[in-house]
C-alpha positions in Angstrom: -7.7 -14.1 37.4 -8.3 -15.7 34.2 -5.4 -18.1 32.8 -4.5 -18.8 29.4 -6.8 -21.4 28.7 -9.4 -18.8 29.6 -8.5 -16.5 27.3 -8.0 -19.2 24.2 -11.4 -19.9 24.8 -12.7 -16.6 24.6 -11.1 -15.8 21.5 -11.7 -19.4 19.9 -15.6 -18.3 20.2 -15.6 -15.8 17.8 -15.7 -16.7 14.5 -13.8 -16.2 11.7 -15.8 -14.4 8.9 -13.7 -15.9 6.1 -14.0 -19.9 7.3 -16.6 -19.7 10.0 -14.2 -21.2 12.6 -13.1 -20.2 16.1 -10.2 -17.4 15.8 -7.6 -19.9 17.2 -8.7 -22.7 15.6 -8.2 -20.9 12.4 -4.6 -19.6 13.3 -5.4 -16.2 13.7 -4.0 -15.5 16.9 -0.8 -15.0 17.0 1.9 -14.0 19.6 -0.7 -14.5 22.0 0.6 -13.2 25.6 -1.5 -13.5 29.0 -0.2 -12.6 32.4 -2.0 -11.4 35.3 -4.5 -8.7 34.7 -3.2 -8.0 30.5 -3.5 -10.4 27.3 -2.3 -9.1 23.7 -2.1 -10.8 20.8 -1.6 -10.2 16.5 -4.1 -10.6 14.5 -2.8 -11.5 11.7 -4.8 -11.2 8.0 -4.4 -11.1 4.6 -3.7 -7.1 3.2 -6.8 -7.5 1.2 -9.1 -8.2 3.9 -7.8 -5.7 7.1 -10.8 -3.5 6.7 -13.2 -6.7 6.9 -11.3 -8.2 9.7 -11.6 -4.0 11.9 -14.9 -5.5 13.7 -13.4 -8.9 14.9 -10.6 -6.9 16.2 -12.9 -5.1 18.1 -15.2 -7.9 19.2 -11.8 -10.1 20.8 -10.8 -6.7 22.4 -14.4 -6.8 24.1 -14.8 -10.5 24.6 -11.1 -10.5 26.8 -11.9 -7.1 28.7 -15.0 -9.4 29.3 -13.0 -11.4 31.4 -12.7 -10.7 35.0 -10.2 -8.8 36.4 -8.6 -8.5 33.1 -7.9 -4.8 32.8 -5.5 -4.0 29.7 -6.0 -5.7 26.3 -4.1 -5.0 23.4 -5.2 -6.6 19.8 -2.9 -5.7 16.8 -4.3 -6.4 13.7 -1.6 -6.7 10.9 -1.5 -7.8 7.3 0.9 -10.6 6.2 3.9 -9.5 4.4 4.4 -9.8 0.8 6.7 -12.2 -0.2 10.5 -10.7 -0.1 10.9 -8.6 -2.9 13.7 -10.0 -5.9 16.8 -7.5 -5.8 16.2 -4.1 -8.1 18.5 -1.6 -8.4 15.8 1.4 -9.4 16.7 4.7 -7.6 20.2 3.8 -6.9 23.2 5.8 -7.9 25.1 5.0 -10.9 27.6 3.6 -8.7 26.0 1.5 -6.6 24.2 -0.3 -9.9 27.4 -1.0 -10.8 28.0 -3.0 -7.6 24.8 -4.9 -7.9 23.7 -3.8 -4.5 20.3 -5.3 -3.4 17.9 -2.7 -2.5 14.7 -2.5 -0.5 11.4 -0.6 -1.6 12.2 2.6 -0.2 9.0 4.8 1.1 8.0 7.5 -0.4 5.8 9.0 2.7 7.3 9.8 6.4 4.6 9.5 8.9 1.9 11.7 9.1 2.6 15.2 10.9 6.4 14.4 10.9 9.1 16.5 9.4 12.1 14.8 10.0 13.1 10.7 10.9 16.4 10.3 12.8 17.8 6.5 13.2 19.8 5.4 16.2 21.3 2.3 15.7 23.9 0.0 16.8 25.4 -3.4 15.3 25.9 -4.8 18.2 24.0 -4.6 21.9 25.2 -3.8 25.2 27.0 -0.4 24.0 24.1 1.9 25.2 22.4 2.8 22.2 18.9 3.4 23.8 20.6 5.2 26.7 22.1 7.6 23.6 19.0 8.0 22.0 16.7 8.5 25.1 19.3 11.4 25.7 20.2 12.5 22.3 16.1 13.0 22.0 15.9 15.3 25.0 18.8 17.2 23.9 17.4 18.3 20.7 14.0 18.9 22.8 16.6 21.5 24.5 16.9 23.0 21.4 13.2 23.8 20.9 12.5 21.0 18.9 9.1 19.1 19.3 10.7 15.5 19.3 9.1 12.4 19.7 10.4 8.6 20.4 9.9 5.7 19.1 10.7 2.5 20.8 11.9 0.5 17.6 13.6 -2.8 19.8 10.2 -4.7 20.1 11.9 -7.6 21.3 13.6 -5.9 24.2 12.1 -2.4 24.5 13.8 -0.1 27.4 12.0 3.4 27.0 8.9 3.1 29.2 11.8 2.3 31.9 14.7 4.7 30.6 11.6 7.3 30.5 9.4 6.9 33.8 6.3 5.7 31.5 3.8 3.1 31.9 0.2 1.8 31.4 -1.8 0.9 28.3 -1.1 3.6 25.5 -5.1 5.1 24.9 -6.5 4.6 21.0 -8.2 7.9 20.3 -9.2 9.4 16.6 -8.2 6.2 14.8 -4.9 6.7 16.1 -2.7 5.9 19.5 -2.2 8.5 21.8 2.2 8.4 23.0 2.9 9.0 26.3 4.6 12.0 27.2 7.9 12.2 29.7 10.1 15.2 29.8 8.6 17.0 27.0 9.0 13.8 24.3 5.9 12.1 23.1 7.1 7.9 23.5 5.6 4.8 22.0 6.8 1.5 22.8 5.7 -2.4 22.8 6.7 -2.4 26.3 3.8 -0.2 27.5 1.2 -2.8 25.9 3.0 -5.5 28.1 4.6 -6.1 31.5 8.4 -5.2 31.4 9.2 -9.4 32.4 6.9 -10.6 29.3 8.6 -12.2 26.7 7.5 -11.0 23.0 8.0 -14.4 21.4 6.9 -13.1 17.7 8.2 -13.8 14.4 10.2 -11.5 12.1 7.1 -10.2 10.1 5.0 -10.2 13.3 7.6 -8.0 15.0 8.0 -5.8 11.5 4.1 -5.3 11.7 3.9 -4.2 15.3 6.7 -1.6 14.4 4.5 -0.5 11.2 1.4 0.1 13.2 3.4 2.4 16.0 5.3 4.2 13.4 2.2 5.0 11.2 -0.6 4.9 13.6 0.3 7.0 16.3 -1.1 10.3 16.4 2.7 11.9 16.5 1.8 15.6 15.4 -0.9 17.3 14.2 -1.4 20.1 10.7 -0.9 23.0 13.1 1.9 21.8 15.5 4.1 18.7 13.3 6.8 16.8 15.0 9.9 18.5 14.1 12.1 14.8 15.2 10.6 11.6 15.2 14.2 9.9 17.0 14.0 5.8 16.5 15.3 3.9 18.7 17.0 0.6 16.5 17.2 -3.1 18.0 20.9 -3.8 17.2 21.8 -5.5 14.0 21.0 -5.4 10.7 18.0 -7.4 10.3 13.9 -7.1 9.8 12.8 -4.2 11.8 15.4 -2.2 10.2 14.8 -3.0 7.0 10.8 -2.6 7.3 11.8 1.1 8.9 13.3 2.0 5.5 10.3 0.3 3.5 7.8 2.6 5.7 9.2 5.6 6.0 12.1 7.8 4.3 15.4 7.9 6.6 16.4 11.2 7.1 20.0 10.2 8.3 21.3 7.6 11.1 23.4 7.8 14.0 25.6 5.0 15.1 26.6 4.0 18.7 29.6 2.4 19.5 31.9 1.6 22.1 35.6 2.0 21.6 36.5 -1.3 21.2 37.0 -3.5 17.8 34.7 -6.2 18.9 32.0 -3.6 19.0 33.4 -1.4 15.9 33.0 -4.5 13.5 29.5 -4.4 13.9 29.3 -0.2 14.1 30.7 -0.9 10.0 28.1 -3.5 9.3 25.1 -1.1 10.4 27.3 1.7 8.4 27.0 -0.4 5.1 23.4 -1.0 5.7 22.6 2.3 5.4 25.0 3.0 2.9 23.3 0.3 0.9 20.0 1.9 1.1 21.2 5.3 0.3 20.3 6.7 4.7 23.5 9.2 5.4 25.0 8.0 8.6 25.1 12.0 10.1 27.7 10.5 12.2 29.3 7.9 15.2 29.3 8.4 18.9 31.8 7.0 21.4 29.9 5.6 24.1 31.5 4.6 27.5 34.4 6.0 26.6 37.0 5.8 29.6 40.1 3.6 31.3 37.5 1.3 31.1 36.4 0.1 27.8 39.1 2.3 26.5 38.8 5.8 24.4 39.6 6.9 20.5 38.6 3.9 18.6 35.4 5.0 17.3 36.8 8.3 16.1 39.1 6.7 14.3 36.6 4.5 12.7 34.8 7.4 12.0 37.7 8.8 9.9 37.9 5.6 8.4 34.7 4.9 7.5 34.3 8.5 6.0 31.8 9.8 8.2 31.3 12.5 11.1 32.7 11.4 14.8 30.3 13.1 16.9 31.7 13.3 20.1 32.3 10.4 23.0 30.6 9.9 26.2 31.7 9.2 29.2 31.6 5.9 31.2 29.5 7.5 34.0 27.3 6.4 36.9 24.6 9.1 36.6 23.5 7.9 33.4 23.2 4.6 34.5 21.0 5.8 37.6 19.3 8.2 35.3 18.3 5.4 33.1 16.6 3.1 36.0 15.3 6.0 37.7 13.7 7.2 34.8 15.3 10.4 35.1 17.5 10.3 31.9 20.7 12.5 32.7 20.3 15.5 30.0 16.8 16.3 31.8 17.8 15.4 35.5 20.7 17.8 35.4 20.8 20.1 32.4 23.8 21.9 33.3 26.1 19.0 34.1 29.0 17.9 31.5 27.4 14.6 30.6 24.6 16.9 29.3 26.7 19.1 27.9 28.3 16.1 26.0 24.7 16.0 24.8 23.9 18.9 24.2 27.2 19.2 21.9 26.4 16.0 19.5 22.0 17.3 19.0 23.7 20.3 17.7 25.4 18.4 15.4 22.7 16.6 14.1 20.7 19.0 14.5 22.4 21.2 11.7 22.8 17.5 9.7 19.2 17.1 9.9 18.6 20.5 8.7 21.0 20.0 5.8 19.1 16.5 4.8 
């Protein structure tokens, strides 16, 4: 199998149109990742000249499916990001120019074929937030929704697992195909890599990959749109959330907690985000709720922080099997109370959504 050395040299002997050198001499490659029978990298260019760079983009692809026994190759071409905007305060309430609050270029657009954006988000990790939204997704598929899923947490993406999916995501009509599982269409990082490889990428290089999934896969079409396009967040507050808001309009957010404080400090931080940013937070969900980890505190946080408690979820084996087994709970056994727990909060948001 070729090693990494292998595939540097591949690449290096293309050239770069702008400067004539190899593409690694000329520190194109970025985030370059080889292991076993895959190698995927960013390609990373200046905005002006994406369309110029499409063909090299093309030409590595061929050169390391070139390679023997090299049988999934992912190139993502990105532009670099403009510098960080200076704070404005255009299109904020009255109030909130009052405050000074920074705010981000908002988009204008949602994806194509979409009709609604849903946020799932966390401050902090561990509390089961992809677990929520994997579920939360297929209850509102329940509902007759078409709903896809978008694997947001590009640095430790759990979907293609949570979901049963693997293998290289096909690039068909200028856009990428999703998978489907249980009705949703998914896109994740983690199907363009093996689940043990480490996406050692920078901020921007993460923010990009999260662009190109969120704007070029082929998520609906004219006749048949997406009604939910659920995003699954990385905990935290930091660059793939804010390059969510700057691609695409928010049509509310849902934040996972577990009861306790050490995780409710950080449910408040990711509430002021999008409070910041003008997203509604539609609401907070208890989950792992039980003698365990304890029960109540994120209703009351809720009440506190103004917004909706949706409902708590229990502390429960079956959706930890469900989620290895790539059975999630709500489509492994519909009628069962965890499901019904489920079932209860997309009905919810549902009608929030609606509302938006």
């Amino acid at each position: 199998m070729p090693d990494r050395s292998d595939v540097l040299a591949a690449l290096d002997a293309l050239r770069d149109p702008k400067t004539g050198r190899g593409l690694v001499e000329a520190g194109l490659v970025q985030g370059l990742v080889v292991a076993e029978d895959r190698a995927g990298f960013v390609l990373e260019v200046a905005a002006a000249d994406a369309a110029a760079y499409a063909p090299v983009r093309d030409a590595a692809e061929a050169a390391l499916r070139a390679l023997p026994g090299m049988t999934r190759v992912s190139v993502v071409l990105t532009t670099e990001s403009p510098a960080s905007p200076r704070p404005r305060t255009a299109g904020l309430s009255p109030e909130a120019q009052r405050q000074g609050r920074p705010q981000a270029p908002r988009a204008t657009e949602r994806p194509a074929h979409v009709r609604r954006v849903l946020a799932v988000a966390s401050g902090k990790g561990g509390v089961g937030k992809s677990t929520v939204a994997v579920n939360l997704a297929l209850a509102l598929k329940a509902r007759g929704l078409s709903v896809g899923l978008l694997d947001a947490d590009v640095h430790g993406p759990s979907i293609p697992t949570m979901l049963g999916i693997g293998g290289q995501p096909e690039y068909r009509d200028d856009a990428l195909q999703p998978k489907i599982a249980h009705g949703l269409k998914a896109m994740s990082v983690g199907l363009l890599m093996k689940a043990d490889d480490a996406m050692i990428w920078r901020g921007p290089m993460a923010s990009q990959a999260l662009t190109q999934m969120l704007t070029q896969t082929a998520w609906g079409t004219e006749d048949q749109p997406l009604d939910v396009l659920v995003v699954d967040l990385p905990p935290g507050t930091g660059d793939v959330q804010l390059t969510l808001i700057q691609k695409t309009p928010l049509d509310g957010a849902v934040i996972v907690s577990t009861p306790q404080e050490v995780a409710l400090a950080d449910a408040r931080r990711a509430h002021t985000l999008f409070q910041r940013v003008e997203v509604p937070t539609l609401g907070l969900i208890e989950n792992m709720s039980g003698p365990v980890f304890g029960e109540g505190g994120t209703a009351r946080e809720a009440e506190r922080l103004g917004a909706p408690f949706l409902g708590a979820l229990p502390l429960d084996a079956a959706i930890r099997r469900g989620g290895d087994d790539g059975r999630p709970v709500v489509a492994a056994d519909p009628g069962g109370d965890v499901a019904k727990a489920f079932a209860a909060i997309a009905e919810q948001v549902a009608g929030a959504l609606e509302r938006a």
